[in-house]
N, C-alpha and C positions, 0 to 999 in steps of 0.2 A: 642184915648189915645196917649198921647207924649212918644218921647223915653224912656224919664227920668222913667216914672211912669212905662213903659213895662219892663224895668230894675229894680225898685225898687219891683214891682210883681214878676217878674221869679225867683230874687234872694233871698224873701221872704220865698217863694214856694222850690225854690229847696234845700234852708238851712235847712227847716223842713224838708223833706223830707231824706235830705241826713243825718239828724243826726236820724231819726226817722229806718232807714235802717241799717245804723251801729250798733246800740243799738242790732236789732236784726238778726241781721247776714247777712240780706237780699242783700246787695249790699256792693263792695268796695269804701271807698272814692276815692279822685282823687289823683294819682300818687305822689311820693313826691322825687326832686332832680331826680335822672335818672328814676329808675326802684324800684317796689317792690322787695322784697325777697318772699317767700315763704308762701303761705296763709296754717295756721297751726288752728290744731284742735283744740279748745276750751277744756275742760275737762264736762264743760256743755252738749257740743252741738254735742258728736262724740257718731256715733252709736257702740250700744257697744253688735254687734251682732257677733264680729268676733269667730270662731269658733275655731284659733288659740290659745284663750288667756288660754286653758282648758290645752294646752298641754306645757306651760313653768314652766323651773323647778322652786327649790325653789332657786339656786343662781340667776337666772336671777328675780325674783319677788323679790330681794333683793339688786339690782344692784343699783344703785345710781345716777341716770339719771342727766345730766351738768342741770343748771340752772344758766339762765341769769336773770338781772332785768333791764331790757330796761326804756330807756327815754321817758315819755308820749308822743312827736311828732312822735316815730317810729311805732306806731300802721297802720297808714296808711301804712309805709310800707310792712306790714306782711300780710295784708287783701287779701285775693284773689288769691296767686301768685299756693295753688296747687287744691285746689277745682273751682267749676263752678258759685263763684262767682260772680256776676256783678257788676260793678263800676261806681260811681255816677247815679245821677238822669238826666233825657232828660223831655224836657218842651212837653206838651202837644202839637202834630201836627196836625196839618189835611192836609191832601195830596191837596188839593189844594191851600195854602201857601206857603207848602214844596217843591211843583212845580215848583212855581212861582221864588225861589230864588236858588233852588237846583244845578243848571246848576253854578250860581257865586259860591258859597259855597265850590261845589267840586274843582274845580280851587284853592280855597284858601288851602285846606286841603292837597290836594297832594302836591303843592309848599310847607308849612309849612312843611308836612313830609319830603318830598325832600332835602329843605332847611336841617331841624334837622341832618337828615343821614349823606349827606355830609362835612357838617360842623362844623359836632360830638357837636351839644345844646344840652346840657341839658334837661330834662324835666320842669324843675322847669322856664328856662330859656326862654321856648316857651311861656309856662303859662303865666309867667308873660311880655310877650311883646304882648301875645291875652287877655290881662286886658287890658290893656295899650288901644289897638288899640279899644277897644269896649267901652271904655271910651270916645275916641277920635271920634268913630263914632255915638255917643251918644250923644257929644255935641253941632254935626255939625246937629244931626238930629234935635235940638229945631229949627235951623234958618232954615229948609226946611222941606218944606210939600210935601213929597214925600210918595205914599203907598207903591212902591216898595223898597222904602229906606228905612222905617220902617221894612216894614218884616223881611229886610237880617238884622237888628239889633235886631229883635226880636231872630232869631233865631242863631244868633254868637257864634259859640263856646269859649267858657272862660276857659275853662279845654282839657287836654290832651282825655281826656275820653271822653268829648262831639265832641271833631275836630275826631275822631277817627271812634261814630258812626254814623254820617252822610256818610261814606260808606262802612260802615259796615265793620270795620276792626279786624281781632282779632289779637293781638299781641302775644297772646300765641299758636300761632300753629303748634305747635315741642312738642315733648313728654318730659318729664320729669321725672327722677329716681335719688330716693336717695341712696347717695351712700355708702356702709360703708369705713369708713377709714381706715381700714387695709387691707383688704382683696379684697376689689373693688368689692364686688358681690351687685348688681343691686336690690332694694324694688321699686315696686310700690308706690304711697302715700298713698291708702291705707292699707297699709299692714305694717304700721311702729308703728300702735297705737293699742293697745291691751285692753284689759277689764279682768281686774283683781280682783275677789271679789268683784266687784260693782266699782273699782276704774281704770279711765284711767291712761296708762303708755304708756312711748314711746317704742319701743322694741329694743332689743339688735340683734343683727347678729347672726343668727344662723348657719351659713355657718362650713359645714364641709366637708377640702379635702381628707381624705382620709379615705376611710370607716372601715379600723382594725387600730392595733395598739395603742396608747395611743395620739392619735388627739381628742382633745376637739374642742366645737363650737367655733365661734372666739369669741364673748362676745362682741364684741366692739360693744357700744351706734351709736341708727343711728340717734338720735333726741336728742334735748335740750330744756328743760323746759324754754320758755321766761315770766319775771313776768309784764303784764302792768297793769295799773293803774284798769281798767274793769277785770282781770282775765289773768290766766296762756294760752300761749297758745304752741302749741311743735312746734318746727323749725328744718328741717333737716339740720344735721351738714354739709353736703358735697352735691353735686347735679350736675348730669350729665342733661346736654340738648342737645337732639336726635334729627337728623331733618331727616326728610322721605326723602333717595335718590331717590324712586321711583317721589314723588310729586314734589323733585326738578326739577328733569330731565322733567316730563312734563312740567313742568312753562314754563321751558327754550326753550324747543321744541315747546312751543303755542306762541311764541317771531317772529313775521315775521323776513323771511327770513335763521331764524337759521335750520331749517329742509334742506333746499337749500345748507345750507353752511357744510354742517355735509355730504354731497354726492361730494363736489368735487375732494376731492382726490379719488373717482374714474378715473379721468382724468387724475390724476399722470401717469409721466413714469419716471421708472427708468435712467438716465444719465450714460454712461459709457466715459473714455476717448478715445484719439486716441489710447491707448494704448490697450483698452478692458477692463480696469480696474473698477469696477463698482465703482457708486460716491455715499455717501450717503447725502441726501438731508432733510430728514425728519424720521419720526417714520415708516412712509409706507414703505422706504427702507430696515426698519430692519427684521431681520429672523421673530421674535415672529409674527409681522403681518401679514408678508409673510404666516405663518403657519395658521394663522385663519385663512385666505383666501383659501387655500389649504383644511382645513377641512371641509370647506363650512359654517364659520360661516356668515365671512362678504359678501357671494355672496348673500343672500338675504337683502330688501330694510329694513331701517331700524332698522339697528343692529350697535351697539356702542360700541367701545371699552373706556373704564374708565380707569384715570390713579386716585393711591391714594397716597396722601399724609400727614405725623402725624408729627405735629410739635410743642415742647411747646417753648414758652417765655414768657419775664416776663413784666406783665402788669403793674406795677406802678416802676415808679422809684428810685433807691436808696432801689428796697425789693428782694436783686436777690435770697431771698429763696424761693419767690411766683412766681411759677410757674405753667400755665395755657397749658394745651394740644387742640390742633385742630385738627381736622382732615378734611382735606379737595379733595375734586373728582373733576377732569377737564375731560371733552372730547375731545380723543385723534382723532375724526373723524373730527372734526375743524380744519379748515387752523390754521398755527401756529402764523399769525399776530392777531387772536383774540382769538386762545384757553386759555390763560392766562390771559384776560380780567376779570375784579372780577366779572363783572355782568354772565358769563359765568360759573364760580366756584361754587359747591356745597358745605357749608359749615354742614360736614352731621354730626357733633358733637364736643360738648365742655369738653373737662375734666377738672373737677375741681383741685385745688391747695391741694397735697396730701402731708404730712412730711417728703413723699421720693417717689421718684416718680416708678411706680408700676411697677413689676417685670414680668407682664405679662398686654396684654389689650384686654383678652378673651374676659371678660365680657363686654368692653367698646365695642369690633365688634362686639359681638352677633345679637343685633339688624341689624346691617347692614348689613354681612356675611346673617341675615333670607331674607331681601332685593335683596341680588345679587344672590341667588340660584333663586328667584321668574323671577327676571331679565333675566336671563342666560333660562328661560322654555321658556317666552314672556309673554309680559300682554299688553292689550287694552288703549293706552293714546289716546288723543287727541294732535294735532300740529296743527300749524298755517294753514297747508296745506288741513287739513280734520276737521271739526268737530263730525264726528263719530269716533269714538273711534277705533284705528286701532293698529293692533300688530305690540309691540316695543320687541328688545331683547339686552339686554346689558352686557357685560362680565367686569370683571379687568384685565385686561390686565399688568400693570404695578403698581408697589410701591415704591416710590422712599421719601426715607429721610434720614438723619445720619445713625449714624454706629448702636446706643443703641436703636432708635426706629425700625430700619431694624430688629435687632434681636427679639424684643418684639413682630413685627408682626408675621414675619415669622417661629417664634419658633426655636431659633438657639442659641446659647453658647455666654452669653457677651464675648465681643472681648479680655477680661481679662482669659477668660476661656484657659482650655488648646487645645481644638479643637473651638478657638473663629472665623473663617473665615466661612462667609456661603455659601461661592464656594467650597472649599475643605476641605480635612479632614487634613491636616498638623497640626502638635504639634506644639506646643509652649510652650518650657519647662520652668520651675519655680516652685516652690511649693507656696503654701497659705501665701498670705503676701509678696512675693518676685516679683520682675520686672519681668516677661514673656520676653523672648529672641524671638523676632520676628525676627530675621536675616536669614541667608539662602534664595539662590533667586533661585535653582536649578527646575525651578516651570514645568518641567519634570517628578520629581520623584512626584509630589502632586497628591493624588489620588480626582479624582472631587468628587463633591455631585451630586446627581439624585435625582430626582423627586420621585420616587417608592423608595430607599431607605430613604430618608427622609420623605416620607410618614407613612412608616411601622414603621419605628422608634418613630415616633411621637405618633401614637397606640397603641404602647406597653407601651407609657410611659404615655399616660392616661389612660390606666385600673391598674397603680400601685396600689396596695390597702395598703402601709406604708410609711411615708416620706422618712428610709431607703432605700428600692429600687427605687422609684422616683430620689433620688440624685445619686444613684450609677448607673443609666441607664441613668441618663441625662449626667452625667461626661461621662461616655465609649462612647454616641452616640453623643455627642455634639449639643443635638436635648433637646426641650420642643413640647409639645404639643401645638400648634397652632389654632383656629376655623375657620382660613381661609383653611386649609388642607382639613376642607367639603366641599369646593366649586371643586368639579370633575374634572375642564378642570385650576387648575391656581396650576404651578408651582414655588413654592415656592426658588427653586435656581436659576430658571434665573429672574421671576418675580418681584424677590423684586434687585434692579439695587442698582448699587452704586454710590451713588450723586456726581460727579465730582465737587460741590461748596462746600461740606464740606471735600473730600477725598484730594483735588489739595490746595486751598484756603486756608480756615480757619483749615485743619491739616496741609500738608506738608510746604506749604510757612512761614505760622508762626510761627512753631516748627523751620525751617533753622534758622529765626532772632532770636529766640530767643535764641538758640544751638550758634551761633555767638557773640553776647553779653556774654552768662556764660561763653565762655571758651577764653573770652577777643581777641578773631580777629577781634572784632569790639570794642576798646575803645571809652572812650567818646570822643577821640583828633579826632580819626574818625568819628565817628558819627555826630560831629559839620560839617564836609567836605563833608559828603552826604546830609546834612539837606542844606547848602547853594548851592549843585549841584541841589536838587529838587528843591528849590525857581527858577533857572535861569529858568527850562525847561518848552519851551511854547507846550503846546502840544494843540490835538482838542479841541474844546469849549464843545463836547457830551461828552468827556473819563472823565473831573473831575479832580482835582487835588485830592492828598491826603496829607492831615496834614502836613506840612514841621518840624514841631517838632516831628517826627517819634518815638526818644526816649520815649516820653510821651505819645505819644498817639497809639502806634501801639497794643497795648492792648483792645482796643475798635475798631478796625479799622474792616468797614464793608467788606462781603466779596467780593463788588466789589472794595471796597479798598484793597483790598488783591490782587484780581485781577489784579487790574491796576497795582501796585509793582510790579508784576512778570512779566506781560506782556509788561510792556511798562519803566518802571520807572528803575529798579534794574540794569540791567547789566549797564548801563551808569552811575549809582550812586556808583556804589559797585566798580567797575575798579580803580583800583591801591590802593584800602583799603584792599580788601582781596588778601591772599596768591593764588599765581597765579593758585596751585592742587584747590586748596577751589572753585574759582570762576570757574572753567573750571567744576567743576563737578555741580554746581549750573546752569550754562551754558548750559547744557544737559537738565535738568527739564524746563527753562522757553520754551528753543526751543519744547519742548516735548508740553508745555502747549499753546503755541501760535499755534502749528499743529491742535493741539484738541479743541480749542475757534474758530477756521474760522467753519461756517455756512454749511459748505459742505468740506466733506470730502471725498477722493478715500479712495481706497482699500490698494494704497501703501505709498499715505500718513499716515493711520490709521498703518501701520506694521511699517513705521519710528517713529513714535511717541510711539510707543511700546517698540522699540528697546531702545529707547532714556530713555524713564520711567527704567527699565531694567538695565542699564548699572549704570543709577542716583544711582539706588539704590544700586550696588554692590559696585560702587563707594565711595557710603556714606558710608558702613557699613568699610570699607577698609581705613576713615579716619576716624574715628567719632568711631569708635567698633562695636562688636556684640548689644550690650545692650543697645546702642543709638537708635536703630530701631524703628520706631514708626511702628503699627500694619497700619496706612493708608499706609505707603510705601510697606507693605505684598498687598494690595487691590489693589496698581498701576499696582500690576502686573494682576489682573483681569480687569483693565478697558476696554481691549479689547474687551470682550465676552460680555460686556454691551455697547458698539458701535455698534458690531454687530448685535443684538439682538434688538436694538430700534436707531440706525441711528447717527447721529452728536449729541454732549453732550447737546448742545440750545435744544432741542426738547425736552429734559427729567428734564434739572437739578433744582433744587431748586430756583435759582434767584426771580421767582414771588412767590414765598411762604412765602420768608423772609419780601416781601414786604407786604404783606395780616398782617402779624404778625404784623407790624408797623402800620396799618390802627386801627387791634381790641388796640393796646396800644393809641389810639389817643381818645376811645371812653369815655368819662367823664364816672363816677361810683360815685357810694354811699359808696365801698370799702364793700360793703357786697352782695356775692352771685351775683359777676359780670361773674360768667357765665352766667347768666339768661342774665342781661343785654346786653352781647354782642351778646345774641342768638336774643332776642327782636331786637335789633337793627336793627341788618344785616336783622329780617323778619321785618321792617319798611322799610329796604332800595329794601327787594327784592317785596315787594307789592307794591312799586311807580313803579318803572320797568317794572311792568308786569302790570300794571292797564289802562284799556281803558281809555282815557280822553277824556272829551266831545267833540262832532265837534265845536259847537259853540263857539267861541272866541279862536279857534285854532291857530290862525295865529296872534292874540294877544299874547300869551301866551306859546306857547310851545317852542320856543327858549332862554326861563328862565330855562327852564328845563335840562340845558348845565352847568356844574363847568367852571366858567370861568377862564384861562390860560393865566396871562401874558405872558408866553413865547413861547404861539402859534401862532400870528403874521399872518400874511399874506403870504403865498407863489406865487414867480414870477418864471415864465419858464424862460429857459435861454434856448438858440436860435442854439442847437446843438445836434444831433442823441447819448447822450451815450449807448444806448444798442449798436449799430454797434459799437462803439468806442473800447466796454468791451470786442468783440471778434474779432476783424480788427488785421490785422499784419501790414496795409498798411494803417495810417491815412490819406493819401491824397485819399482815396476813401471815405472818411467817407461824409454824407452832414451835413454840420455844420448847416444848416437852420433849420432844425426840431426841431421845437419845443415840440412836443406832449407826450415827457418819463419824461423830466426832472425837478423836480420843488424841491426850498433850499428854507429852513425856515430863517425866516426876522431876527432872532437873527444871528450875526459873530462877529468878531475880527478885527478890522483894526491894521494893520501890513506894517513899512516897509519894502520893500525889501533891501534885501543886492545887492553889486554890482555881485555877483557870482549868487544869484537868478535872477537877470534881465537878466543875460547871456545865466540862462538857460531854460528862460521862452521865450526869444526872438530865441529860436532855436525850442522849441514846436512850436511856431506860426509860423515860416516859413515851417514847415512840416506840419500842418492843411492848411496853405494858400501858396503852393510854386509860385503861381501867381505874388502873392503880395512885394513889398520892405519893409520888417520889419526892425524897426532900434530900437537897442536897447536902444539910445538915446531917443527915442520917445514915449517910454513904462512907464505907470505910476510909482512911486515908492512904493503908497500908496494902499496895495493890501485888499482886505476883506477878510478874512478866515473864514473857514466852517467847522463845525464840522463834520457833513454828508450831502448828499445829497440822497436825496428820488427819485427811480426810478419807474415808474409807470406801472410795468412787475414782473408777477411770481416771476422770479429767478435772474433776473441782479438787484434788488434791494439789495438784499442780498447779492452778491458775492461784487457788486461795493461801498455798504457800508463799507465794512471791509475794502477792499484793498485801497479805494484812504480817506484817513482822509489827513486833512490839506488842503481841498480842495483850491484855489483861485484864484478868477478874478482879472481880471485890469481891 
């Protein structure tokens, strides 16, 4: 039989089949644009055995369930996404066919998945380019007589759903819960559909906080009647997706090599200076670890410290009222050059886009909080290094995000509150409706928070049994109830840190410019004269410029744009526009913030950068008022105890999170139930990662399996010892011949020298070579510059990054 007719038979076959399944529930068609929504009960086809439907009252049997009337094409969408549906038809096989082409097949599947992931296709858009090529393989198969060509045409996947089982992939393997929209408490799917007098209804939230008083259930509808063409079916309004951190962390731990990499900071040591003064280098330098160490968690083999982070943004653009929550786990036992890596990141849940974003995210930990207590006893995984199933134990050690998701977690007083800090209990006076006076820096008289007392508080004010005393014990304690507070060993006040890229960045630096424009010390006659100071300034090719129309855009500016402003851009742009008190006191913060951005930080650096924070702010309140105070310059003065407690700011802060956020905004949607999507997604991209690929044609094909990086280039050594360099007092000891540390990426700048740079580069090079007659006549003019240079050693990579930028050869 020719290809044409194996193609006009399969397709025959599979069209009846697949329409002959749909009819009766029996399978999902094949995927349509991204992702399904949510496979919803029929009013026909749902068992109507629940034993619930006996005890709803008469308002809720009278409630008025949303109904949509959907577009005949969306049907495919809704098929399968919360029952055990299966999706489309597969062509009859016999294992010795399947054999025969199995080994190409899979090659093709995981590159198409791979592909898809990375390059955020579409569904609709794989589909239709495996029509395409199956067409194209179809027509090449009339003019060859080939059996083995045949088969692998026989058996092509033409749908998402067919490339999917040929290795046996499920897309849906994270939990899923509907969510109510008011209230955020958690329904299974089946538990949303009720049997009422013989008749299905979707049910309404029965959730009730507080057990006396005059608190009614919440009422709010957790489903929406969809009308299609065949029949009603119910759709969940809202939908969280869950992902097992226990399943994660194994995946990752069966990943050669990462079990290995998770044990070397046991080889860490501590750095002190000449002085004695200890250095902090990473999270192992900080107390908190120091302390697990001590209690004996991390001395046995094993055991994991988890850092967590919860972060929303807004997925489509131009809708900044839809907003999407993450939450996402790294392993803090990874070296730091790949604990941030995404394929390393646990993305252990999606929250859906809520009218206001939720006041508390009990119900959204629960599941995971039941996870990290299981974690924290020890449970039997497998790793790369064993396949018998060997005791893991893993703790959270850290929580790091904003100021309003820090409070949510940890159960603490919006920062608007009158005891809104979750370090200490200081007031912050104002009444309801009025600006909170965050001023006063005498951070002496502030009485701290503890552990046991925010504990106890937090207990008392979940057994409130009236909304009245709930509010008037959360106001006196500055405390909510929390469900991470059941986890025994994690400290809620030093645990949850304060993210130095939103408390430094995106609060204090862009409150200065903005506070600078309203009270006119930066006119616009100004502003034109630092917009043409940042166009001159050449700075590294790694740092980035930012936006030279500052006015316009400093509203969007990201926060390594923010960053860059403070650190490297401002004082040289801002000099002789602002009043000489203004910039001296601005002057104090960047110096504070450039001590706390180096990679490694002493002991007495970290208490100058304190000082410096400190003064900024007494300074500011002393030009600017009481009432100018922003609640992050209250938090500058806690950043210390969060240095201390987990090391240099790089080791904790946000930077790779923001970026994760930008990756799920890049992922195409259907604009309906794009949590699912993004959930689906990332487990398409985490089952390429983790999937064995055939031996055979390995070496064909696995270096496809690489995002390919114009701006990766090639790296050349260049012909001189910088680790000796980074600690030498005396460069004519150094040997400049060694090649084996140093190696700069093929992107630079060609740049001429000035006649003062050649003067002073012919004076370095008579100290590298005092042998030698350097003339400075004789020295190029035309130099290459380097944004960084990469060092091939633990720790002089990192110090020698930071400090030599503008790197250049002649």
């Amino acid at each position: 039989m020719g290809c044409q007719e194996l193609d006009n038979t399969f397709n025959e076959a599979s069209h009846a089949k697949l329409e002959e399944d749909i009819h009766t529930g029996g399978v999902e068609k094949e995927e349509s644009d991204c992702e399904e929504p949510f496979t919803c009960y029929s009013e026909s086809d749902i068992d109507c055995s629940n034993s619930e439907s006996t005890d709803q009252s008469a308002d809720e049997s009278d409630h008025e369930i949303i109904t949509e009337t959907w577009e005949e094409g969306i049907r495919e969408d809704i098929v399968g996404d919360i029952g055990e549906i299966e999706a489309g038809p597969a062509p009859a096989v016999t294992k010795s066919k399947l054999a025969s082409v199995n080994v190409f097949l899979t090659w093709l599947v995981y590159f198409t998945l791979f592909w898809q992931a990375t390059c955020h296709i579409s569904d609709n858009a794989v589909e239709w380019f495996l029509r395409f090529l199956f067409q194209f393989l179809n027509i090449i198969g009339l003019h060859v007589n080939n059996e083995f060509f045949t088969e692998v045409v026989l058996f092509f996947p033409t749908s998402m759903y067919l490339l999917r089982s040929i290795v046996n992939f499920d897309k849906d393997s994270f939990d899923k819960y509907v969510v109510c929209p008011n209230c955020t408490k958690l329904y299974r799917f089946d538990e949303c559909i009720i049997n009422e007098n013989g008749v299905q209804k979707g049910k309404i939230c029965d959730y009730v906080r507080f057990k006396n008083g005059r608190c009614k259930p919440c009422g709010t509808p957790l489903v929406k009647k969809v009308i299609l063409k065949d029949g009603a079916k119910f759709y969940p309004l809202k939908i969280y997706s869950c992902n097992s951190v226990i399943n994660e962390l194994e995946k990752i731990l069966e990943r050669p090599g990462i079990p290995e990499a998770c044990e070397q900071w046991r080889n860490h040591v501590t750095d002190v200076t000449e002085m004695g003064d200890k250095i902090y280098e990473d999270v192992y330098d900080g107390q908190v670890w120091q302390d697990f160490q001590q209690e004996g968690f991390l001395m046995g083999e094993r055991c994991y410290g988890l850092s967590m982070n919860v972060d929303w943004f807004q997925p489509f653009k131009n809708m900044y009222d839809y907003s999407v929550g993450v939450l996402y786990f790294t392993i803090l036992n990874l070296p730091r050059s790949i604990r941030f890596k995404f394929e390393n990141v646990i993305v252990a849940g999606i929250i859906p886009a809520l009218e206001k974003e939720p006041s508390s995210l009990n119900f959204f930990l629960e599941p995971i909080v039941s996870e990290l207590k299981v974690l924290w006893n020890g449970i039997r995984m497998k790793t790369s290094l064993s396949k018998v199933p060997l005791l893991v134990r893993a703790a959270l050690m850290c929580v790091v995000c904003d100021v309003p998701a820090a409070r949510k977690v940890g159960g603490f007083k919006s920062h608007a509150g009158t005891k809104g800090c979750s370090r200490c209990y200081k007031s912050f006076p104002g009444g309801f409706g009025e600006r909170k006076d965050y001023s006063g820096f005498d951070r002496e008289n502030w009485e701290p928070r503890s552990k046991n007392k925010h504990n106890k508080f937090a207990e008392k004010i979940k057994r409130c049994k009236t909304k009245t005393e709930y509010l008037t014990k959360s106001r006196d304690y500055g405390t909510y109830y929390s469900v991470v507070t059941e986890l025994q060993y994690f400290d809620c006040v030093r645990f949850i840190v304060i993210d130095p890229m939103h408390n430094l960045f995106l609060g204090t630096a862009k409150t200065m410019y903005k506070l600078w424009t309203k009270l006119k010390l930066l006119t616009p006659k100004k502003i034109t004269i630092l917009e043409s100071r940042l166009k001159l300034m050449n700075v590294a090719t790694d740092i980035g410029r930012i936006p030279s129309k500052i006015s316009a855009n400093y509203g969007k500016f990201s926060a390594d744009e923010w960053k860059n402003w403070t650190t490297i851009f401002s004082m040289y742009a801002l000099h002789g526009l602002l009043p000489e008190e203004h910039l001296k006191c601005w002057e104090r913060f960047v110096l504070a913030c450039r001590i706390l951005c180096d990679p490694f930080l002493s002991k007495v650096e970290l208490q100058k950068a304190d000082i410096l924070l400190l003064n900024f702010c007494r300074k500011f309140e002393q030009l600017y008022g009481r009432m100018a105070v922003m609640p992050n310059m209250h938090l500058h003065c806690h950043l210390r105890e969060c240095l201390i407690d987990y090391g240099p700011i790089s080791a904790f802060w946000c930077f790779a999170f923001e970026r994760y956020n930008g990756y799920f905004g890049q992922i195409p949607t259907n604009n309906r139930s794009v949590e699912i999507q993004f959930m689906r997604r990332l487990t398409i991209l985490r089952h390429v990662e983790n999937a064995q690929l055939p031996a055979q044609y390995n070496s064909e094909f696995s270096d496809l399996f690489h995002m390919p990086r114009s701006t990766r280039g090639n790296c050349k050594s260049l012909n001189f010892s910088i680790l000796n360099a980074s600690v030498a007092f005396n460069l004519q000891t150094i040997d400049w011949t060694n090649d084996e540390l140093l190696i700069i990426p093929s992107a630079y700048r060609e740049v001429a020298l000035s006649s003062d740079d050649s003067i002073v580069l012919s004076l370095v090079y008579r100290t590298m070579y005092p042998n030698q007659n350097i003339n400075v006549e004789h020295l190029s003019k035309l130099t290459r510059r380097f944004g960084s240079i990469h060092i091939q050693c633990s720790w002089a990579a990192v110090w020698f990054k930071v400090r030599v930028q503008d790197f250049t050869f002649s």
